[in-house]
C-alpha positions as CSV (number, residue, x, y, z in Angstrom):
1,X,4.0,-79.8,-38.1
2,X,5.6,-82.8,-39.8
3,X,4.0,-85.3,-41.8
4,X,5.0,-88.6,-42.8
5,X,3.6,-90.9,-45.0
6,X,3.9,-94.8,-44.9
7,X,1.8,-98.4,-45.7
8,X,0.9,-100.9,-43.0
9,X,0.8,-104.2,-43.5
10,X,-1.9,-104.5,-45.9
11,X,-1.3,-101.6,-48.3
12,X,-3.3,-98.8,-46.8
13,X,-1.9,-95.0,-46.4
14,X,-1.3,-94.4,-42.9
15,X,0.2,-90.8,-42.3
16,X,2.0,-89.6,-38.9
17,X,1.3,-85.6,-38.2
18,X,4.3,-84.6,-35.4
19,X,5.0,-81.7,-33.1
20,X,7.9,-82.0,-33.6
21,X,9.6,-81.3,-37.1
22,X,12.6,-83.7,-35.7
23,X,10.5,-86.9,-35.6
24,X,11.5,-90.0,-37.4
25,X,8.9,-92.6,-38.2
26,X,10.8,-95.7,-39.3
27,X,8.6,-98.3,-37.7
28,X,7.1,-101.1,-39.8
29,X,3.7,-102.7,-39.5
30,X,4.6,-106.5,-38.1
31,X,0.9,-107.5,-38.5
32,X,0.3,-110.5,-41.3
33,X,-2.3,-109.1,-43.0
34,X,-3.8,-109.6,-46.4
35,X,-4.7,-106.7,-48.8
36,X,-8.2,-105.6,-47.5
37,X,-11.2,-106.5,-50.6
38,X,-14.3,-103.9,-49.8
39,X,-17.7,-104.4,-51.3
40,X,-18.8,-100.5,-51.3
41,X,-21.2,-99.4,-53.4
42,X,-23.5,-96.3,-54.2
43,X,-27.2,-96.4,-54.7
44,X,-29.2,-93.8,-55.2
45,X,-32.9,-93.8,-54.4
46,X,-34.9,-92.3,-57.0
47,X,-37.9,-91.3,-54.9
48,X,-36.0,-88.8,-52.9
49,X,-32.6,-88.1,-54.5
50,X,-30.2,-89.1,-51.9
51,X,-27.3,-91.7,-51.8
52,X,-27.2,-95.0,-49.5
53,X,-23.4,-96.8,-49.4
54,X,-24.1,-100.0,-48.9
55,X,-21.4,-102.2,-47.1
56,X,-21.4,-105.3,-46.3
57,X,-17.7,-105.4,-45.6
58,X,-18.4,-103.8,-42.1
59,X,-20.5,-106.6,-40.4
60,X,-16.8,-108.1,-39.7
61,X,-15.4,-104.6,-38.1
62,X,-13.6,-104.7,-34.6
63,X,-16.7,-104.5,-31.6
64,X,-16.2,-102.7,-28.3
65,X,-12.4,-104.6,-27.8
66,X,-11.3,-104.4,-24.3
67,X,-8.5,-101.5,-23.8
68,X,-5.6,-104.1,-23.8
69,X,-6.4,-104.8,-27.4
70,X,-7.5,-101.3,-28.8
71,X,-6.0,-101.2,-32.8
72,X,-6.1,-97.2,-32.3
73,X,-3.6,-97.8,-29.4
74,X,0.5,-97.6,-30.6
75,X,2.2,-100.9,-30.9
76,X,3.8,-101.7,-28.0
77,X,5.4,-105.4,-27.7
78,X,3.3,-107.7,-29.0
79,X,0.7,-106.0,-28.9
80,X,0.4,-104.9,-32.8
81,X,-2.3,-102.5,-34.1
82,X,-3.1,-100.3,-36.7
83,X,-0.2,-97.9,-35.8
84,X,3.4,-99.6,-36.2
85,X,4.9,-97.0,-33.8
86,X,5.4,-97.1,-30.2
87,X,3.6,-93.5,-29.5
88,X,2.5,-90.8,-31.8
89,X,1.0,-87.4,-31.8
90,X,-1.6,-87.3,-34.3
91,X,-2.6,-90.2,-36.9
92,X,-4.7,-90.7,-40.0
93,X,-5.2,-94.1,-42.0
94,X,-7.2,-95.7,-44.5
95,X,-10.1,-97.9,-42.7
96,X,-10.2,-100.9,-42.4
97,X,-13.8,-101.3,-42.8
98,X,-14.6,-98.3,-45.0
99,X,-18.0,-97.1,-45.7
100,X,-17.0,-95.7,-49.2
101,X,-13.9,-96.8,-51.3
102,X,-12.2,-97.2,-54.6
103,X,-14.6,-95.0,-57.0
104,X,-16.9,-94.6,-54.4
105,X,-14.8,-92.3,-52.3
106,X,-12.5,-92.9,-49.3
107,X,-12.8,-93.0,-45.3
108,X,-9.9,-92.5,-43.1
109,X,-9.4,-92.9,-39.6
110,X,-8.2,-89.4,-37.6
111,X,-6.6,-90.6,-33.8
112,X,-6.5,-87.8,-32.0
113,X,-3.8,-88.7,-29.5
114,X,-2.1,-92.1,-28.5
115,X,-3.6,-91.7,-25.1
116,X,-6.6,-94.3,-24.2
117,X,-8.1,-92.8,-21.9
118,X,-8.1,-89.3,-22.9
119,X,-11.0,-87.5,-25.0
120,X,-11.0,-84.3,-27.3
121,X,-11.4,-82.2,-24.5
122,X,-8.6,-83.6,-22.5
123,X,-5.7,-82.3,-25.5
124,X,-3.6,-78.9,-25.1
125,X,-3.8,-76.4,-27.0
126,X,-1.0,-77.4,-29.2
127,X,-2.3,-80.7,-29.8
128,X,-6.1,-79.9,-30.8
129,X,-4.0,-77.1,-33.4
130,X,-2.5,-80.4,-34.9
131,X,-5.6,-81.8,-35.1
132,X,-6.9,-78.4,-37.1
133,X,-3.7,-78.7,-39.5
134,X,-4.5,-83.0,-39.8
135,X,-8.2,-81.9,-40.7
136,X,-6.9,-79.5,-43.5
137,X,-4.3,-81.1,-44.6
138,X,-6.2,-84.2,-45.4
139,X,-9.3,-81.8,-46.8
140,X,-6.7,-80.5,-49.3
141,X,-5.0,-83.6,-50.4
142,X,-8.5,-85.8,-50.9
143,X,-10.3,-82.9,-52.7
144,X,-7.4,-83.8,-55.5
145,X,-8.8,-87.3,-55.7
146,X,-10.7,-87.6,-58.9
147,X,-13.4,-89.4,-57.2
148,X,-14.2,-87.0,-54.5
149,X,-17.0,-84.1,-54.6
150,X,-17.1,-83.5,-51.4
151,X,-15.0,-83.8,-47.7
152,X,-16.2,-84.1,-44.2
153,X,-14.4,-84.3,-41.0
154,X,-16.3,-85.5,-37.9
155,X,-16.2,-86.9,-34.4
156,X,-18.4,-89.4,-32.8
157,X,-18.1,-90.0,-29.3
158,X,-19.7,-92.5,-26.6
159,X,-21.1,-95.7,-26.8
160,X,-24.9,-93.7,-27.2
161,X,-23.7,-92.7,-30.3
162,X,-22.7,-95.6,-31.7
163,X,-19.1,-96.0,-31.5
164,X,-17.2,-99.3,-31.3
165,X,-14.1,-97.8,-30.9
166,X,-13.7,-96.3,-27.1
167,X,-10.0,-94.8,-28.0
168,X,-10.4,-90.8,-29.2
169,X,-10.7,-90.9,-32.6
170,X,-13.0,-89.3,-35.5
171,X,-13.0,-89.9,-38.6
172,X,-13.0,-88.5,-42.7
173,X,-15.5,-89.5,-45.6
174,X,-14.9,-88.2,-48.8
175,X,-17.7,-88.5,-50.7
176,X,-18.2,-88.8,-54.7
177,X,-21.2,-86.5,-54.7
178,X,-22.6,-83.6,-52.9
179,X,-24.1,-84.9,-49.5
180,X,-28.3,-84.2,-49.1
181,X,-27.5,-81.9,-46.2
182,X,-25.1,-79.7,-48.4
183,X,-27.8,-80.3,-51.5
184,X,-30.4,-78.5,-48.8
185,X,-28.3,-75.8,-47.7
186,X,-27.4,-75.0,-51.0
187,X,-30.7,-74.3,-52.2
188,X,-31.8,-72.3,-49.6
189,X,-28.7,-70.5,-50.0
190,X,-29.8,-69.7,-53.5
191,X,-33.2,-69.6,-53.0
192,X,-32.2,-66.4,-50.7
193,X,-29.4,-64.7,-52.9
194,X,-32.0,-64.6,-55.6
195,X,-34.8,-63.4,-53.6
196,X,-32.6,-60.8,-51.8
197,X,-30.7,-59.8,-54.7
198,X,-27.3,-61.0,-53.4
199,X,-27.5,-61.5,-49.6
200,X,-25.2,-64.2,-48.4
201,X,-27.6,-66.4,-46.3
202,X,-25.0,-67.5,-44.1
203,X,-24.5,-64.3,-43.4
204,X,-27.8,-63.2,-42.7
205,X,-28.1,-65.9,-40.1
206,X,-24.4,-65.5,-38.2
207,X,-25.7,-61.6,-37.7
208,X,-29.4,-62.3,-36.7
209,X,-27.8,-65.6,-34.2
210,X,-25.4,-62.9,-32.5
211,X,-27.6,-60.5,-32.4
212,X,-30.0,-62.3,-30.1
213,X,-30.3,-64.6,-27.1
214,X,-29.2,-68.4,-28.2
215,X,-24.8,-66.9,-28.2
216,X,-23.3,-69.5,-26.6
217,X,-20.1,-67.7,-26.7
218,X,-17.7,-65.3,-29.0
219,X,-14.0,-64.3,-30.0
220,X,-12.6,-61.6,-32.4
221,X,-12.6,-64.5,-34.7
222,X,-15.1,-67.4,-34.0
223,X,-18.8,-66.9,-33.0
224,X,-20.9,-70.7,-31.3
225,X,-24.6,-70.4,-31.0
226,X,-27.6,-72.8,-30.4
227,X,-29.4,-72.6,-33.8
228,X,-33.1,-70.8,-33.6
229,X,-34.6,-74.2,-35.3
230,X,-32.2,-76.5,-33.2
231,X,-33.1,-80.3,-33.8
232,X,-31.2,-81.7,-30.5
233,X,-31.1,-81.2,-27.5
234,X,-28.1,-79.6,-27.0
235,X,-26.8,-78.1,-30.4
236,X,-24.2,-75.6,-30.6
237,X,-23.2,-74.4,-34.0
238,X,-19.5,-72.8,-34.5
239,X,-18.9,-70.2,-37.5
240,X,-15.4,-68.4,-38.4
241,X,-16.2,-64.5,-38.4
242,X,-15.2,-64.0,-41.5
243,X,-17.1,-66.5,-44.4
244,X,-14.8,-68.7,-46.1
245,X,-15.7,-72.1,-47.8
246,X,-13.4,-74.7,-46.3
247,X,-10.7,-75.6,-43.3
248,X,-8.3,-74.5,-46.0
249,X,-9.2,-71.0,-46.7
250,X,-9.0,-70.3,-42.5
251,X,-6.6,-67.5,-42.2
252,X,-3.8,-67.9,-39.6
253,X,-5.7,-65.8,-36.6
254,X,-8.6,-67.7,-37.1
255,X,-6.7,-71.1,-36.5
256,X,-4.6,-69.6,-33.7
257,X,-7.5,-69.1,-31.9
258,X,-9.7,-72.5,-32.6
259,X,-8.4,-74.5,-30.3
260,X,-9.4,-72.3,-27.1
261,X,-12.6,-71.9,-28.5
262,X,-13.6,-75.2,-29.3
263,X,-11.9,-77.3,-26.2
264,X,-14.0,-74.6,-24.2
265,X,-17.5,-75.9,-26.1
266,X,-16.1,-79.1,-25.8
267,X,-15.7,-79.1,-22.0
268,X,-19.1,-76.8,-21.5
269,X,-20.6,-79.9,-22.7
270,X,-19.3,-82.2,-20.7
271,X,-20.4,-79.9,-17.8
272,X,-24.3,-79.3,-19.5
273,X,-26.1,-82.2,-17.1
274,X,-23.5,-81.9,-14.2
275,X,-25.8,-80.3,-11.3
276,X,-29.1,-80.3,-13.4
277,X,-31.3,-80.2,-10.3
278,X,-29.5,-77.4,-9.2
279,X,-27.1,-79.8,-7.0
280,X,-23.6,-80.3,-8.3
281,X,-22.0,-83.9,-8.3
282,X,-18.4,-82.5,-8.3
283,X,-18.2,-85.2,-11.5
284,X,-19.0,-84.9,-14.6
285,X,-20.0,-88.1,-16.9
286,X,-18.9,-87.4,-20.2
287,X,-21.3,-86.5,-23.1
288,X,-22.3,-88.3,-26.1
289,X,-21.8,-86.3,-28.8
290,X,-21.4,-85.9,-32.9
291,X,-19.2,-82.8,-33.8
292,X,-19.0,-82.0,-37.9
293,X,-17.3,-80.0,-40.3
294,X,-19.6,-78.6,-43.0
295,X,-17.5,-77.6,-46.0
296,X,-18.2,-76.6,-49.7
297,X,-18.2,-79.5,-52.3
298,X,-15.4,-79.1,-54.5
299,X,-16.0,-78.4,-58.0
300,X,-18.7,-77.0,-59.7
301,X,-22.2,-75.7,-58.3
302,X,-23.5,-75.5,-62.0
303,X,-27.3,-76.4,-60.4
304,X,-27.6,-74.3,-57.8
305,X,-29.0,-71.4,-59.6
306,X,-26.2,-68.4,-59.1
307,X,-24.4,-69.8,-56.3
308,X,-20.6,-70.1,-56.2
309,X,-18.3,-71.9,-53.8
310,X,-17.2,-68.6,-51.9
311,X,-20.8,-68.4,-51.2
312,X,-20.7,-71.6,-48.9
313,X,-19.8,-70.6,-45.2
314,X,-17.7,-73.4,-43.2
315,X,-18.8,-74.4,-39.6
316,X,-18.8,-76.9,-37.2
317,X,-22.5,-78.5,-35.7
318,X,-21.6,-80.5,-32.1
319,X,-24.5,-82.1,-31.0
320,X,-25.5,-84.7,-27.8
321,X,-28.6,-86.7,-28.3
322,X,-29.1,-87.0,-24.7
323,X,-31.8,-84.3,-23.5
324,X,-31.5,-84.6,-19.7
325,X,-29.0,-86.7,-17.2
326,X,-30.0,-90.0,-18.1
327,X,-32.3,-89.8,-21.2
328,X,-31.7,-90.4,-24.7
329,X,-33.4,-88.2,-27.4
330,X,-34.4,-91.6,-30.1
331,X,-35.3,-90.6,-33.5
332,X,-38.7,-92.0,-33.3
333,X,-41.8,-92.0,-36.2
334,X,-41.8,-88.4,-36.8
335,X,-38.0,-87.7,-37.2
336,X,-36.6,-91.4,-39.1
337,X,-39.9,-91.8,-40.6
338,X,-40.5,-88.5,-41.8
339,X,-37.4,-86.0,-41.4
340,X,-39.3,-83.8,-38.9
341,X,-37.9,-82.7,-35.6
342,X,-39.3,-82.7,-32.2
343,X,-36.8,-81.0,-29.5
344,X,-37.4,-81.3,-26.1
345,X,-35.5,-78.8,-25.2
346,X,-36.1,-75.0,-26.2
347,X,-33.0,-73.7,-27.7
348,X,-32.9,-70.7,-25.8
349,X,-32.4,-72.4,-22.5
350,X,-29.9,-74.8,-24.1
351,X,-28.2,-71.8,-24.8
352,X,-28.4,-70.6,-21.3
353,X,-27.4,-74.2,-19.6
354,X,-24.3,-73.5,-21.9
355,X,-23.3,-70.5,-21.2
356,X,-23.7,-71.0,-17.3
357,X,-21.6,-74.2,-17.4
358,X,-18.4,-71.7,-18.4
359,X,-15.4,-72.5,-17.5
């Protein structure tokens, strides 16, 4: 891999990641932009503890742009975008329209390949290992930032979801404190290593989850699974055998062997509501999804009663909220008004749907 840094137009970090360790990346952003002002601030909400980013900035961000005049595209012509050069492998920037910033954290923009059409599913081997090395990389370097507690890597894809962006893309917050989903699983974490004497939690629930009927599928060094309390439809939750806290402690088998693993969830999902009435379309349409990198914060886990960072176990949650070919899963009253789940869908025969869509 070879990485070069450089600024567009407007001052933001934009950083190349090659194949190819004889690359050169000499093109300059042509665009006549004006340094970007953000209005990002944290809240927090007394009542329950959490966080809100509040952004006004990103009323004004780019909305569902035809493909001619996608700014995740290369620049080709005169047709400039966020990426001076004329093709690229893999590509992370500052956003435009960031959600946290300046002492508030930093989002960044991860383009997954300079092909339009494509999706995370569609890359080689070699390329969704890029991606893996871009994620870490990136992990590494903003865990330095004096700002940042905490870093998350994530893809959303489809318009069901929410994006406004159709190229394949994801994207990087780097929070300034530890997220309320962390918070949770950190307690219980601790909550169980005190009331078990030391059991790792994590691992308690990797050895029950293989051990049963929701493994989706296994390798000497990855194991995916549908959760026992799933809260989607379709939920599919990837661990590294062996517990380590971040993309950065993966050893060198384990990252070997991620991309075959996770293109293979990838495409099973894609496949999940192909042939649901027991007749196959020969076409798949692709699925909405959310796929996240839960890593330990970075720093101290002084109130967390016991728990230190090794004790956090990395994984990956992909998730569709559609619950059938056609249908949406909507948070309704119970879940947005209350944080309580209602699946539709038992886990165990999400499990089985995923395992029978194999390739």
């Amino acid at each position: 891999m070879k990485k070069t840094s450089t600024r567009l137009a407007d001052g933001r970090e934009l950083i190349y990641y090659d194949l190819r360790d004889d690359t050169v990346r000499d093109a300059v952003d042509r665009r006549p932009l004006e340094r970007t002002v953000t209005t990002s601030e944290i809240r927090h909400d007394v009542l329950l503890g959490d966080a809100v980013a509040v952004a006004s900035h990103r009323q004004g961000r780019t909305y569902h742009p035809p493909a001619d005049e996608c700014p995740l595209c290369p620049t080709r012509g005169d047709h400039l975008t966020e990426i001076p050069d004329s093709a690229y492998d893999v590509v992370v920037f500052e956003n435009r329209f960031p959600s946290l910033a300046g002492d508030s954290g930093r989002c960044e923009v991860v383009c997954f390949t300079s092909d339009h059409n494509a999706s995370f599913a569609d890359l080689t081997d070699e390329q969704a290992r890029l991606v893996l090395d871009a994620w870490t990389d990136r992990t590494g370097e903003l865990s330095q930032l004096p700002s940042v507690t905490q870093v998350f890597c994530f893809e959303n894809r489809g318009e069901e979801i929410g994006v406004t962006l159709g190229h394949p893309h994801g994207q990087i917050y780097a929070y300034p404190f530890v997220t309320p989903r962390t918070t949770l699983m950190l307690r219980s974490l601790a909550a169980h290593k005190n009331a078990t004497g030391g059991e790792n939690l994590f691992d308690a629930v990797l050895r029950r989850e293989l051990a049963g009927e929701r493994v989706v599928l296994t390798t000497d060094h990855w194991a995916a699974f549908v959760p026992y309390a799933a809260h989607w439809p379709y939920e599919v939750h990837l661990y590294p055998r062996r517990r380590v806290p971040d993309l950065l402690a993966l050893d060198e088998a384990a990252r070997t062997e991620f991309p075959q693993v996770y293109l293979e969830l990838l495409r099973r999902f894609d496949r999940i509501f192909d042939g649901e009435d027991g007749q196959s379309t020969g076409s798949t349409r692709p699925t909405p999804y959310i796929a996240a990198w839960h890593q330990a914060p970075f720093g101290a886990l002084d109130g967390f009663h016991g728990v230190v960072r090794d004790d956090f176990a990395l994984h990956l949650e992909l998730f569709t909220i559609r619950r059938t070919s056609g249908k949406l899963k909507f948070l309704a009253g119970s879940e947005s008004g209350m944080s309580v789940f209602i699946n539709d869908v038992p886990p165990e025969r999400a499990a089985e749907r995923l395992r029978e869509v194999a390739s």
